[in-house]
TORPALUM-483468 format. One record per residue (C-alpha): x negated, y, z negated. Coordinates in steps of 0.05 Angstrom, whole numbers, plus 32768, in hexadecimal, padded with zeros to 4 digits. Each point is the difference from the previous one (the first is absolute). Layout:
N
XYZ
...
//
This chain:
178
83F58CA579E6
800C7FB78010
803F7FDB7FF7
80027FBC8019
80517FE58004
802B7FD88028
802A802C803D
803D7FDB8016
8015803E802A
7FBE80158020
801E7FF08042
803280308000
7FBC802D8004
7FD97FDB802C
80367FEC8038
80058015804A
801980518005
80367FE8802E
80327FD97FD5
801E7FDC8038
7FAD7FDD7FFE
80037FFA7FB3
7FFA7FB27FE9
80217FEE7FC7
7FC57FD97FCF
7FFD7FEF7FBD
7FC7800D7FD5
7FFA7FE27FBD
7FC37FF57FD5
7FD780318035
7FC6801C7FDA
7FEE80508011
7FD680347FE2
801A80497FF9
7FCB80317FF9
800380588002
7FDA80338006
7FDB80347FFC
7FCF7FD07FD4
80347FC77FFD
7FD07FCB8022
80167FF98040
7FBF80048025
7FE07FCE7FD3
80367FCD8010
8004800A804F
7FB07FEB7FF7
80077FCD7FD7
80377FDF802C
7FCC8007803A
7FCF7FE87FE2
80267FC07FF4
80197FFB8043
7FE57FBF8026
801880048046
802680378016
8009804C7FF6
803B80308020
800080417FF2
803380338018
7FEA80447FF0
800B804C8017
7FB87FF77FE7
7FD27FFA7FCC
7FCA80307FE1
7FEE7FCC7FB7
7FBC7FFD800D
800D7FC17FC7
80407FDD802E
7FC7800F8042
7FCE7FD37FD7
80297FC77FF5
80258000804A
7FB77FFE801B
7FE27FD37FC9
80417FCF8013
7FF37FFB8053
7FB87FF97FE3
800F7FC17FD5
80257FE8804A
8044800A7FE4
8027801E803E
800D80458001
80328028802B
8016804A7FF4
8038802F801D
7FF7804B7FF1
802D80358012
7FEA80338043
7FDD80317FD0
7FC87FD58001
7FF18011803F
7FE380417FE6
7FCA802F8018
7FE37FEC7FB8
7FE17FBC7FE3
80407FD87FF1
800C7FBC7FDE
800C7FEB8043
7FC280138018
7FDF7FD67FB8
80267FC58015
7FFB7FF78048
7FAF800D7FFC
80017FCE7FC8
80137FC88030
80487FFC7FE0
803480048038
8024803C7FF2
804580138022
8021804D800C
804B80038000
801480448026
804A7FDA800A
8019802E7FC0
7FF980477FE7
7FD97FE87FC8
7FEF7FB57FF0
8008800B7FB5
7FFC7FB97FEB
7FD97FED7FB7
7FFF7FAD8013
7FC47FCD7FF7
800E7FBC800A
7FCC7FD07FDC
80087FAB8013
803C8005801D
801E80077FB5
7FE680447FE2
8024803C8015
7FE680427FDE
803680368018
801980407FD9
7FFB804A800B
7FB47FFC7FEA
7FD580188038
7FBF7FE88007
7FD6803D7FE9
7FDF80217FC9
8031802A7FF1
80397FD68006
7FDA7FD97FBE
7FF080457FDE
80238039800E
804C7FDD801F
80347FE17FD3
80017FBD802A
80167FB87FF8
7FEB7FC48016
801B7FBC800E
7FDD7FC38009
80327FC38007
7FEC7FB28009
802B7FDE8025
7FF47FDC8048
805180068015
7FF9804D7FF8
7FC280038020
80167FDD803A
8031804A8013
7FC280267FF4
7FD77FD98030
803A80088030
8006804A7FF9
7FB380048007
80007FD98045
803E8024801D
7FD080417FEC
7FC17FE08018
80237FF7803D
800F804A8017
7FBA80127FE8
7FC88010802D
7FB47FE27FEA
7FD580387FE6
7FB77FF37FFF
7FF3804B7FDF
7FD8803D8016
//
């Protein structure tokens, strides 16, 4: 299901966990897409956002098994859109992980051990697109879960995603897969 409405509160979601960090912004007139599964859309949306995406791509991940969201990650760093990805430590499996797809793709992919699990759901598209929610990026997460899915346009809220992506980039080590 797709709803497409303006959030003037989505920052109260979307702000720093430690509310001595939070910013105070105001967001009026921010277009967003809600989407929810299982069968809601959700992976048809995170591909058609990358598939629009013209120059940059973060993705924050525990991981990633949508053979679909794959596709259009690769098909992106193909087109020469930059492409950078942070997984959680499971990906550093004894089995084939998304890790393992991205780094021997040529996309620089990142492994954040700092955390018991890296559970974040981000992609940043532009420096304005943020697709967040509880939506993982897997099959079943589009078929079998009950998921949702935000995707918000707005540069200013971007801007704290980036952030948080850096600060996790930052504690990551490189992984260039098995």
């Amino acid at each position: 299901m797709k709803i497409n409405f303006i959030f003037s509160l989505l920052i109260l979601a979307c702000l720093p966990a430690n509310v001595a960090d939070a910013k105070d912004l105001t967001l009026n007139n921010v277009p967003a897409q809600v989407y929810f599964s299982p069968n809601g859309g959700c992976t048809e949306a995170v591909v058609a956002a990358l598939n629009h995406a013209n120059s940059e791509v973060l993705v924050q991940a525990y991981s990633f098994t949508s053979k679909d969201i794959a596709k259009a990650i690769v098909e992106a760093h193909r087109r020469g859109v930059h492409v950078e990805i942070i997984l959680d430590k499971s990906n550093r499996s004894k089995k084939y992980s998304a890790g393992d797809f991205t780094a021997h793709t040529g996309i620089p992919t990142y492994i954040d051990s700092a955390h018991a699990i890296a559970h974040n759901k981000i992609i940043i598209i532009d420096k304005k697109t943020v697709i967040t929610g509880s939506f993982n990026f897997t099959k079943a997460a589009e078929n079998s879960n009950a998921e949702n899915l935000l995707i918000i346009s707005s540069m200013d809220l971007a801007k704290y995603f980036i952030q948080n992506w850096e600060v996790h980039k930052g504690h990551s080590q490189a992984y260039m897969g098995r």
